[in-house]
C-alpha positions, 0 to 999 in steps of 0.5 A: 500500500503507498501512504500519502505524504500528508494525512487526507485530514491536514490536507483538506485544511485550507489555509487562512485567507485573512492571512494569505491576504495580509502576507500577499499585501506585505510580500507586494510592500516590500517590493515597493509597492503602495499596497495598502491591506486591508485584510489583517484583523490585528490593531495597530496600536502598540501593546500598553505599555504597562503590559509591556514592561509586565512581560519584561520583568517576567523574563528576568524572573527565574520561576519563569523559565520552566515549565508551569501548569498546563491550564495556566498560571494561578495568578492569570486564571484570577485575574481572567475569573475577575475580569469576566466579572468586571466585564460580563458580570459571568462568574466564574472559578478559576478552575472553570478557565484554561489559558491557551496559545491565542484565541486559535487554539482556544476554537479547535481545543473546544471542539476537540473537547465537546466533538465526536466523529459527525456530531454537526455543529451549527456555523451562522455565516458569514463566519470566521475563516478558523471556525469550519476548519477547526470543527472539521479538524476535531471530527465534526461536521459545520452546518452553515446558517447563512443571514445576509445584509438584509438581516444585519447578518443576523441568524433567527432562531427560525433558521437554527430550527430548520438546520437542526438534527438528531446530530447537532450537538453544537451551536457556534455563537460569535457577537460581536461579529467578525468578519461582519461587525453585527451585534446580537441585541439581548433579546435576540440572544435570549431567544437562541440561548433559550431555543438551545436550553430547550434542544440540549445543544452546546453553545461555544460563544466567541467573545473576543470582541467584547469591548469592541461596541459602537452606537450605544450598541452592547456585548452581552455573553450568552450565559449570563443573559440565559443563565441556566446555559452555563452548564452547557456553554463554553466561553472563549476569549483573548487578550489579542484585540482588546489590548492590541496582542495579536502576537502575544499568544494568549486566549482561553476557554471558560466553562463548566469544571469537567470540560475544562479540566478536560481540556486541560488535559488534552493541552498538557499533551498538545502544547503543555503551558503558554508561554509563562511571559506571555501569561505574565503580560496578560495578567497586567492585561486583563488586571489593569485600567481599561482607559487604552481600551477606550481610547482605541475604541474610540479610534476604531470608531472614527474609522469605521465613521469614515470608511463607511462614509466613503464605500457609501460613495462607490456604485455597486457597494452596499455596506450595513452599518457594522456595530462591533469588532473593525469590519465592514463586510460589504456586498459587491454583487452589483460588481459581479459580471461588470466591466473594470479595465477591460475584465468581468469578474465571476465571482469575489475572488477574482475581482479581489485579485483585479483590486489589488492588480490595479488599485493596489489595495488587498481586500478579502473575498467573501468565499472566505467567510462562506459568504461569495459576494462580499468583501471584509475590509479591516479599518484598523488602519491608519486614518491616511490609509483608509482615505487613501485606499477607499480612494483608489478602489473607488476610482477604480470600481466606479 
């Protein structure tokens, strides 16, 4: 028998676009050209400073520099007990949390935890790039629920229903939302986490985008809107995008004491502990002021003011208003099959490549997120380089 030279199950993975993108936009920059990319979801903002000079001292500590417990460090499972209280008025033990390599691992470790072989898990669409391929990954079969911009790109309990089998196990519930921006409102999340209570289905909610809420728009977390959810709810979260640190490495998994320390023990095995600097980092994080917190969001907000401005202007270009997270994920299926320098696009990968060819700007495709038809741009960039790249693509698209 020949074996292949890569197992059929890593090889059906496809690799992140969002960071396909990125690397494409920053491979083009090198070479000199203007390019500018909207394709990572990363803040350009640097680390607070604080946190920074947290990591620093932790590097010179010796009880640093060998291993710690594969769920976390004591003092950072506090911490992120606490700030869960602050932020989302969940309580929590700090043996409920298990801190993990960035926000990531933190998706495939819950499936790996809670998923059996073809246990299906409901995937509201649009969706992050990871969520398909870390459930697919853990055995489980993503059942895509598709809303569009009519809607805000919110999924009803309507539409839940109708994708619900004797096999779903797992709803994903991600608010506020990338790649769209869209907000649940409480009585929208009321309402799925009650229809899930009912039907004994698993929620695993990414919060990552908390504090990221615009237009007097809140987050609420799923378990503390339907309490009783708890024992059957699996929160995720990070440091990465509140606190500018994408880089740091640090998420975790938040739920019921047996998952967790299921899960736990799965990472003492896949990853052992996170790195103890980052974690060390991490605890000034989640345990300081959230005053850098509200001025980048302030930012974030004059941004997305200003892009959505400015697409509004594009023929062909429909943009609903984005309530969280940076994005803006609008519809450019009236481009679809036009003519733009001499070419017709069939679909949002092919007009995303005539982009970036002849404005120079990265964008990318909806097929990304499950949804053709649409493109996510990330307005965490610089005021100049919005204008200047929302400028270019409306030259070349109108």
């Amino acid at each position: 028998m020949v074996h292949s030279r890569v197992s059929a199950r890593i090889a059906a993975i496809k690799p992140s676009a969002t960071l396909a993108v990125d690397a494409k936009a920053k491979a083009l920059k090198a070479q000199g050209r203007p390019v500018i990319g909207f394709g990572a979801g990363q803040p350009d903002f640097p680390t607070p400073e604080h946190v920074v000079e947290a990591a620093a001292a932790a590097t010179r500590e010796r009880v640093n520099h060998g291993y710690t417990a594969a769920a976390g460090l004591p003092e950072l499972r506090e911490a992120i007990a606490a700030k869960t209280l602050r932020d989302s008025g969940l309580t929590l033990d700090p043996s409920q949390i298990v801190v993990t390599n960035g926000g990531k691992q933190a998706v495939y470790s819950a499936f790996a935890t809670l998923l059996d072989p073809g246990d299906e898990v409901l995937l509201p669409a649009p969706y992050w790039t990871t969520y398909p391929e870390s459930i697919t990954l853990a055995g489980g079969v993503p059942v895509q629920v598709t809303a569009d911009e009519s809607t805000g790109y919110l999924v009803t309990v309507e539409q839940l229903e109708a994708a619900r089998t004797s096999r779903t196990k797992v709803l994903l519930f991600n608010s506020p939302s990338n790649p769209t921006g869209a907000v649940y409102p409480r009585s929208a999340i009321e309402e799925i986490g009650r229809w899930a209570l009912e039907h004994g289905i698993w929620v695993v909610t990414d919060e990552i985008y908390e504090h990221l809420v615009y237009d007097g728009a809140e987050s609420h977390s799923l378990p503390v809107v339907v309490p009783e959810l708890a024992d059957t709810t699996l929160v995720l979260n990070g440091v990465a995008k509140t606190y500018s640190m994408t880089g740091w490495r640090v998420g975790w998994i938040a739920g019921p004491a047996d998952v967790i320390k299921a899960a736990a023990s799965y990472q003492s095995h896949l990853c052992g502990n996170v790195s103890n600097v980052a974690q060390r980092a991490a605890v000034a994080a989640v345990g300081g002021p959230l005053t850098v917190v509200h001025e980048m969001r302030a930012a974030f907000d004059r941004r997305r003011q200003l892009i959505i401005s400015m697409l509004a202007k594009i023929p062909g270009v429909e943009t609903p208003v984005p309530q969280g997270a940076f994005y803006v994920y609008p519809s450019v299926k009236a481009l679809l099959g036009k003519e733009i320098r001499g070419e017709r696009s069939a679909d949002t990968v092919e007009l995303a490549e005539l982009i970036l060819r002849e404005a120079e700007v990265a964008v990318v495709p909806g097929e990304a997120f499950g949804t053709p038809g649409y493109f996510r741009l990330s307005y965490a960039l610089s005021d100049e380089e919005i204008v200047e790249g929302i400028t270019r693509l409306g030259e070349l698209l109108s």
